[in-house]
N, CA, C and O atoms as a GROMACS GRO file, in nm:
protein
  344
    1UNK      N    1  -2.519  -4.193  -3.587
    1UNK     CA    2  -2.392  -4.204  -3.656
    1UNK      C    3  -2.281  -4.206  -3.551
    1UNK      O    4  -2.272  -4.114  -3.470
    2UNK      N    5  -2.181  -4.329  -3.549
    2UNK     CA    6  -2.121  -4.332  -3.456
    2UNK      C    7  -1.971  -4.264  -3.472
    2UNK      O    8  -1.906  -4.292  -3.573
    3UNK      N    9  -1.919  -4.181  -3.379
    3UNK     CA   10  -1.804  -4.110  -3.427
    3UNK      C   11  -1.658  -4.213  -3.365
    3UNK      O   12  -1.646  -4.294  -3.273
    4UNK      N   13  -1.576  -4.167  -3.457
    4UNK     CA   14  -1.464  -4.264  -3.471
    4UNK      C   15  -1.370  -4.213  -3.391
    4UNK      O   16  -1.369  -4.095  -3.358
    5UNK      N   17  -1.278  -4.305  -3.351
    5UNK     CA   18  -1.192  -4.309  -3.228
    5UNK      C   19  -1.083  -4.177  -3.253
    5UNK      O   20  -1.027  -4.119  -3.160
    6UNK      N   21  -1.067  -4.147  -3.381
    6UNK     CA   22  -0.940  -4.077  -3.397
    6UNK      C   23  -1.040  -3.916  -3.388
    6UNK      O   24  -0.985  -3.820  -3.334
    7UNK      N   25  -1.201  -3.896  -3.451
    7UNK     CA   26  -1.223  -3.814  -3.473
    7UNK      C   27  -1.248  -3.738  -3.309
    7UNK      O   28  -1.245  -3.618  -3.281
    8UNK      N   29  -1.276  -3.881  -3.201
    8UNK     CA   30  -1.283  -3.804  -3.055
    8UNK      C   31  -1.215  -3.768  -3.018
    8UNK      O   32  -1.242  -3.684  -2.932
    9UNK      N   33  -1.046  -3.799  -3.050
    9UNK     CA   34  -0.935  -3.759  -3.026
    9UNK      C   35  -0.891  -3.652  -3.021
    9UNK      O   36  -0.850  -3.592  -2.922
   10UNK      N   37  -0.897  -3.600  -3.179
   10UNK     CA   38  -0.923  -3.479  -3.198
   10UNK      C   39  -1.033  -3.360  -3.093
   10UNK      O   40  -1.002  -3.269  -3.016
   11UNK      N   41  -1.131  -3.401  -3.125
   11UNK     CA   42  -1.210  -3.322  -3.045
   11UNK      C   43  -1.229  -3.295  -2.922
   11UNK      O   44  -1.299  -3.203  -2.881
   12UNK      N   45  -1.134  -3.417  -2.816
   12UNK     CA   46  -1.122  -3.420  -2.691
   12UNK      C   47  -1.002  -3.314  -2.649
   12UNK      O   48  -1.015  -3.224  -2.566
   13UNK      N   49  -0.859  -3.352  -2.739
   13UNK     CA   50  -0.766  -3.255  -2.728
   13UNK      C   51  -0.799  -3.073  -2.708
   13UNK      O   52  -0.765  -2.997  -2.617
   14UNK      N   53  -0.888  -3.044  -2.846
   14UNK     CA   54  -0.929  -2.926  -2.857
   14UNK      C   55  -1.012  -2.834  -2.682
   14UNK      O   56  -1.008  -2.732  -2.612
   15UNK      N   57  -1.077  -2.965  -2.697
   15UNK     CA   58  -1.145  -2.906  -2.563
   15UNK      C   59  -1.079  -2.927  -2.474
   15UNK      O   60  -1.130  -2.856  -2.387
   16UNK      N   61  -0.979  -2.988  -2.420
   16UNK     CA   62  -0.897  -3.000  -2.330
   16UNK      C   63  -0.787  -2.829  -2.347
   16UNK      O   64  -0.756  -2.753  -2.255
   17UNK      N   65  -0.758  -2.817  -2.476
   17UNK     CA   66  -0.732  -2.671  -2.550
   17UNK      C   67  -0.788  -2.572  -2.459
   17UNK      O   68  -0.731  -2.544  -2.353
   18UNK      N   69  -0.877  -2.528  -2.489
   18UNK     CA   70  -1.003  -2.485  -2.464
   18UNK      C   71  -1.020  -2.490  -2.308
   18UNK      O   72  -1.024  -2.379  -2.254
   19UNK      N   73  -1.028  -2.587  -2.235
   19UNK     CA   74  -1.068  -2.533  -2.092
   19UNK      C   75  -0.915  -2.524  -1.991
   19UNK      O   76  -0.914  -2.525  -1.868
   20UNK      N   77  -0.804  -2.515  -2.074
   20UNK     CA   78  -0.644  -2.483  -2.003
   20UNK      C   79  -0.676  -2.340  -2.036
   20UNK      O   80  -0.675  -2.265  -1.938
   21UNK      N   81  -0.703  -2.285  -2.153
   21UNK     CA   82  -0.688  -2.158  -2.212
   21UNK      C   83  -0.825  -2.093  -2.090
   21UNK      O   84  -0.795  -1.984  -2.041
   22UNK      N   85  -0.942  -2.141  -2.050
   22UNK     CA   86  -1.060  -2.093  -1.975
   22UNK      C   87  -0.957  -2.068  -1.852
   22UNK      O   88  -0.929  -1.961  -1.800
   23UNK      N   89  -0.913  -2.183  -1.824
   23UNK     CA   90  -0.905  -2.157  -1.688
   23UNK      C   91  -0.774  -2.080  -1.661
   23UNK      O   92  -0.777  -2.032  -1.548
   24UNK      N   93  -0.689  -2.059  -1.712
   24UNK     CA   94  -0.554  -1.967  -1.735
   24UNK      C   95  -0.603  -1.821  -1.763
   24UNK      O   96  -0.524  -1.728  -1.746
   25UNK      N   97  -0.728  -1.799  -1.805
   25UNK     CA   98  -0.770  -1.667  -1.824
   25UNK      C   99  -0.872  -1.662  -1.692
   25UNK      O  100  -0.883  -1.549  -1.644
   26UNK      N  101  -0.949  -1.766  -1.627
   26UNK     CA  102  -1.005  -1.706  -1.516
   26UNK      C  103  -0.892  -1.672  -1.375
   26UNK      O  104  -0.907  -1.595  -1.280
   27UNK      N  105  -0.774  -1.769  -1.412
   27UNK     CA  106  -0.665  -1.735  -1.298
   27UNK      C  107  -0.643  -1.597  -1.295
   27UNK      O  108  -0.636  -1.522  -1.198
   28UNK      N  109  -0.630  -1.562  -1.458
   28UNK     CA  110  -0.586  -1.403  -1.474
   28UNK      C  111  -0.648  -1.319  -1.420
   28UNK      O  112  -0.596  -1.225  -1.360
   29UNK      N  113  -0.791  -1.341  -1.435
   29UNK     CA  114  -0.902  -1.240  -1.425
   29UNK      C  115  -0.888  -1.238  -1.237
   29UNK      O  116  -0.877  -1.125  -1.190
   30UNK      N  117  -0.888  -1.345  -1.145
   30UNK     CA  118  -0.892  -1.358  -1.051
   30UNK      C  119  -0.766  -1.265  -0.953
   30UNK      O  120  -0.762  -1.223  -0.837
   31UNK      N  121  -0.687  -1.263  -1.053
   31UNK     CA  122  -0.542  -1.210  -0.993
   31UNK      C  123  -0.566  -1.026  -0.992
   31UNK      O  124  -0.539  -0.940  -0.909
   32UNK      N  125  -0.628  -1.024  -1.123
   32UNK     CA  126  -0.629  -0.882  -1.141
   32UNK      C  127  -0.734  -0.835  -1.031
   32UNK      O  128  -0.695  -0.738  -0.967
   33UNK      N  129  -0.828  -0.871  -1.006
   33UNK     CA  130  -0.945  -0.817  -0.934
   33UNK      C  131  -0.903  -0.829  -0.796
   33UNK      O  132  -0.963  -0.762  -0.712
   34UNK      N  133  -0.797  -0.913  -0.757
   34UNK     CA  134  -0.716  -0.924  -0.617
   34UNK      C  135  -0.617  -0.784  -0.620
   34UNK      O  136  -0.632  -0.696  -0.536
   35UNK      N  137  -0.561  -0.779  -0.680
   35UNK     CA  138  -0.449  -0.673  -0.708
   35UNK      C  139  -0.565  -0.545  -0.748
   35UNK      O  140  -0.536  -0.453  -0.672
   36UNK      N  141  -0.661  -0.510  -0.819
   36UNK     CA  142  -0.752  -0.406  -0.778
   36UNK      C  143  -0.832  -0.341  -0.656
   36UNK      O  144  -0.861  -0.230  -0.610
   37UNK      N  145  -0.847  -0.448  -0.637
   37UNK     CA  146  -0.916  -0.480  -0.424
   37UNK      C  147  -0.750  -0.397  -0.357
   37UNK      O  148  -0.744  -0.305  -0.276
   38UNK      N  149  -0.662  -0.451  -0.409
   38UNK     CA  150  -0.581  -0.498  -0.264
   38UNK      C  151  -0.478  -0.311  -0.287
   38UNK      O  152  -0.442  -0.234  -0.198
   39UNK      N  153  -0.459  -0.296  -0.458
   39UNK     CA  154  -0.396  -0.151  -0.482
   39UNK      C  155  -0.483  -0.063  -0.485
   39UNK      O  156  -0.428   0.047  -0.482
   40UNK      N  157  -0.625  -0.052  -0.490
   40UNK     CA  158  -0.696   0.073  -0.534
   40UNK      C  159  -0.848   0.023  -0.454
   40UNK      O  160  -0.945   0.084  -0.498
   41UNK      N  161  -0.868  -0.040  -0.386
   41UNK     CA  162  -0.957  -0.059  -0.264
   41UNK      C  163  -1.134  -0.069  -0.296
   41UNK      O  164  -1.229  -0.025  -0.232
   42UNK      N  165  -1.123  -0.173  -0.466
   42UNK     CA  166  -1.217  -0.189  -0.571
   42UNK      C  167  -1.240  -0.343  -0.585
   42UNK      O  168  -1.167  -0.434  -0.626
   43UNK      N  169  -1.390  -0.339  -0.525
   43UNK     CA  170  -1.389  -0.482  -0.555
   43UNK      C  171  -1.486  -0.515  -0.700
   43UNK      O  172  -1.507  -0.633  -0.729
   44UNK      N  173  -1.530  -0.430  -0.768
   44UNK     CA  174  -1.581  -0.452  -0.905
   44UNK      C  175  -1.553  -0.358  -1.025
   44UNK      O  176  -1.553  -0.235  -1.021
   45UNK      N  177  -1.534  -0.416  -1.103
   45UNK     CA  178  -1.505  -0.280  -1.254
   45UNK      C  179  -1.597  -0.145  -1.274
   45UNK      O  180  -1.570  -0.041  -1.334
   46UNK      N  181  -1.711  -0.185  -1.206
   46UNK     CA  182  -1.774  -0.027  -1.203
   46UNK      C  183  -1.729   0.059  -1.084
   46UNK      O  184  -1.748   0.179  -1.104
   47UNK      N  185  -1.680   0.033  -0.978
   47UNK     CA  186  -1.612   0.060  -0.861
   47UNK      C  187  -1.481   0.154  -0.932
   47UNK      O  188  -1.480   0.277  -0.940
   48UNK      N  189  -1.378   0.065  -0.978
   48UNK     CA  190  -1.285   0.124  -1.061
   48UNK      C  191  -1.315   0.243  -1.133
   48UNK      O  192  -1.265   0.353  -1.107
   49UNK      N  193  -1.422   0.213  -1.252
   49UNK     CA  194  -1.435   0.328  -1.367
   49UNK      C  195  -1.459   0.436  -1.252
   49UNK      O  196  -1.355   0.491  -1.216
   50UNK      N  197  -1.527   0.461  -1.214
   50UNK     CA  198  -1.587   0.591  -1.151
   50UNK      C  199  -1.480   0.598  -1.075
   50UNK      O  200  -1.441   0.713  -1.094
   51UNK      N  201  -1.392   0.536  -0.984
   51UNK     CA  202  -1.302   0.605  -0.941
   51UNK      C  203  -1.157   0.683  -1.062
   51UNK      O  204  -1.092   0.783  -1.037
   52UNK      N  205  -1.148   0.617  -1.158
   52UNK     CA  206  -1.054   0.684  -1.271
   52UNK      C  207  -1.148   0.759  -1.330
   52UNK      O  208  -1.118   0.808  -1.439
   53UNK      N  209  -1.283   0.788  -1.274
   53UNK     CA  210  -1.365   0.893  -1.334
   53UNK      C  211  -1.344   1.025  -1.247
   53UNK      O  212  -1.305   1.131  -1.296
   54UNK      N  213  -1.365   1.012  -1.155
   54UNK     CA  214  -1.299   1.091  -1.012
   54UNK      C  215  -1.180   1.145  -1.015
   54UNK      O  216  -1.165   1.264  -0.987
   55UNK      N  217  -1.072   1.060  -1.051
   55UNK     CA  218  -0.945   1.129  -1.019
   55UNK      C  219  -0.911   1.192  -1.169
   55UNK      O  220  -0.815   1.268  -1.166
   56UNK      N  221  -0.976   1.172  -1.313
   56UNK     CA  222  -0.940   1.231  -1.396
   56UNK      C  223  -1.010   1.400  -1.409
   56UNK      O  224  -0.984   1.497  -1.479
   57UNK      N  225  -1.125   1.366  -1.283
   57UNK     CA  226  -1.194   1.484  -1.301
   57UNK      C  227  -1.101   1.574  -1.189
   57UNK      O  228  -1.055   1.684  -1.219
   58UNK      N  229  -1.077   1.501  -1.035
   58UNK     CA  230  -0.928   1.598  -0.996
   58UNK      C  231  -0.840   1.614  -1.027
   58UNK      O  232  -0.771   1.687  -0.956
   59UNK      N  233  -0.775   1.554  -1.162
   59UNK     CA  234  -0.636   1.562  -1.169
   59UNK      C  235  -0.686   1.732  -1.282
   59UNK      O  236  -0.621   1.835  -1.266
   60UNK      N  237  -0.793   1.728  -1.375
   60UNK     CA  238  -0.837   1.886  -1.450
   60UNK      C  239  -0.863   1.944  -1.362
   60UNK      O  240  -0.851   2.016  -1.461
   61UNK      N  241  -0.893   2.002  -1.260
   61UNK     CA  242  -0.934   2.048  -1.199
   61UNK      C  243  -0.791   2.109  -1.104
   61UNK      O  244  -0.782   2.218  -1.046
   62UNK      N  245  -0.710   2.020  -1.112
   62UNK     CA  246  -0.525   2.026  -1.037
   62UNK      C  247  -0.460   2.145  -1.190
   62UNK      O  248  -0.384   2.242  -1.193
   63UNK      N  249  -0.511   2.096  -1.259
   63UNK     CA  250  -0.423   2.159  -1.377
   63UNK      C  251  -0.478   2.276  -1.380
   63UNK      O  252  -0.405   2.373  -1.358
   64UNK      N  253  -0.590   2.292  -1.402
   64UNK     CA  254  -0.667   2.445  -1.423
   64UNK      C  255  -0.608   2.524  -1.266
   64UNK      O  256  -0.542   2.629  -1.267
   65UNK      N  257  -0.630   2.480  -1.189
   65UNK     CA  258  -0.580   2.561  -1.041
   65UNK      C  259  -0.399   2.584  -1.105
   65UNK      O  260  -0.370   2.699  -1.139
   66UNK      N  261  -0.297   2.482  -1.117
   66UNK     CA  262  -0.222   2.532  -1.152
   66UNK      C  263  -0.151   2.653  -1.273
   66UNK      O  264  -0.048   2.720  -1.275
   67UNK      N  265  -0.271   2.634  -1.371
   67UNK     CA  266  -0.285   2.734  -1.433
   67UNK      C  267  -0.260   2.885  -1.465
   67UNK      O  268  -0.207   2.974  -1.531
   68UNK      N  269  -0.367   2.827  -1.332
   68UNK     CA  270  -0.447   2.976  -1.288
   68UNK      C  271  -0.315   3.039  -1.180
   68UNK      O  272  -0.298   3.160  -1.188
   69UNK      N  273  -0.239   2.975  -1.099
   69UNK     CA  274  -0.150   3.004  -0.989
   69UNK      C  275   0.005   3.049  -1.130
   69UNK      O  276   0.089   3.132  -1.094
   70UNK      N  277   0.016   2.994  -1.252
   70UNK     CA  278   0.138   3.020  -1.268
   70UNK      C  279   0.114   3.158  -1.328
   70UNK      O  280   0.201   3.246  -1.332
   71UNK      N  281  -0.024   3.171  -1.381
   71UNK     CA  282  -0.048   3.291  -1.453
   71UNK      C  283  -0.048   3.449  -1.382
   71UNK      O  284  -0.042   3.561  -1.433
   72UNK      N  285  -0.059   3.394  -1.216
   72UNK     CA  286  -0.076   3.483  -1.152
   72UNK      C  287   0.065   3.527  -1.094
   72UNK      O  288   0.095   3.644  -1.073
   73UNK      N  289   0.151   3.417  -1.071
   73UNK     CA  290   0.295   3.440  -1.020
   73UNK      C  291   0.338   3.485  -1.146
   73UNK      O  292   0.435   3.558  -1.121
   74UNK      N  293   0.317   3.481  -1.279
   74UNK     CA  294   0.440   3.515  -1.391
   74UNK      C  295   0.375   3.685  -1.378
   74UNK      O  296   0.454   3.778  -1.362
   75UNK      N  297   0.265   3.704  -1.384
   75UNK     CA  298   0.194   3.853  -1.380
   75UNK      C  299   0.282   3.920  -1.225
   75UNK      O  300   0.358   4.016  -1.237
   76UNK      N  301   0.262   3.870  -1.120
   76UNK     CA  302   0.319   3.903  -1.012
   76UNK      C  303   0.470   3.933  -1.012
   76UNK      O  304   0.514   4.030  -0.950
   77UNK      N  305   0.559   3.840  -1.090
   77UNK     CA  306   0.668   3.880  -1.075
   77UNK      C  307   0.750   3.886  -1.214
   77UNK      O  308   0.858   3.840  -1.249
   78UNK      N  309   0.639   3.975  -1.285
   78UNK     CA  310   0.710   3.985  -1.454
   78UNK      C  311   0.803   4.032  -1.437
   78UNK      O  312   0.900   3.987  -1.499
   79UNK      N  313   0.820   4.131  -1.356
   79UNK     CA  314   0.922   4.233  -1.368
   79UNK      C  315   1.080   4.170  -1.307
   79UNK      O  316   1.194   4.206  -1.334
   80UNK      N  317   1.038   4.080  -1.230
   80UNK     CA  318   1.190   4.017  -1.197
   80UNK      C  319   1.224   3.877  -1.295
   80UNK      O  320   1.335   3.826  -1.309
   81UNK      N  321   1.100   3.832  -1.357
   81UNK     CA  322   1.147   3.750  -1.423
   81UNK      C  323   1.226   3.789  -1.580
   81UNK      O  324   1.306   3.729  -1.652
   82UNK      N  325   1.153   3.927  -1.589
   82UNK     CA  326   1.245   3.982  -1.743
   82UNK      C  327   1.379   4.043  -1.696
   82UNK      O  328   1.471   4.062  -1.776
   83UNK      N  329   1.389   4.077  -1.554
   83UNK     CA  330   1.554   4.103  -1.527
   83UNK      C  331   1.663   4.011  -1.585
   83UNK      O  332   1.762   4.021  -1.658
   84UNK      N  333   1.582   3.895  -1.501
   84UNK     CA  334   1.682   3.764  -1.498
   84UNK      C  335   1.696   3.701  -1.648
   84UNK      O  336   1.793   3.628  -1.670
   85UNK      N  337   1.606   3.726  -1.747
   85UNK     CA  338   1.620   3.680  -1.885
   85UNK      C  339   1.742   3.717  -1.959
   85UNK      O  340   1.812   3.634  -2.016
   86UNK      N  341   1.775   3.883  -1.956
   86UNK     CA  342   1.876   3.940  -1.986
   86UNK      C  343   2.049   3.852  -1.948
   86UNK      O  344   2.154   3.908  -1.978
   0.00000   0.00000   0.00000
């Protein structure tokens, strides 16, 4: 069955659609993985995760220490800090 001039038309456009939209998203993809390499020193997405796996596990680990340090300075210096409340 032979397809008609207007119906290739159509279907040529689409895919012409179609590989601007491919290749505008592999530019993207290409840019980001440059700018990951080049800001955070990652050349693949499992590289990345585990490093935002890493620093979310130091950044709890920052909070609990600070915690632990304000609980000990407010105990340490209750007594001058309820002066100064007055």
């Amino acid at each position: 069955m032979p397809i008609d001039l207007k119906r290739y038309q159509v279907l040529k456009s689409k895919v012409d659609d179609l590989q601007r939209d491919a290749d505008r998203a592999e530019g993207a993809l290409t840019q980001l993985m440059e700018r990951l390499k080049t800001e955070h020193d990652c050349d693949t997405l499992e590289q990345a995760e585990k490093k935002v796996a890493k620093l979310k596990k130091a950044l709890a680990a920052a909070e609990q220490q600070y915690e632990s340090d304000l609980e000990e300075f407010e105990t340490d210096w209750e007594h001058v800090l309820k002066e100064n409340e007055r």
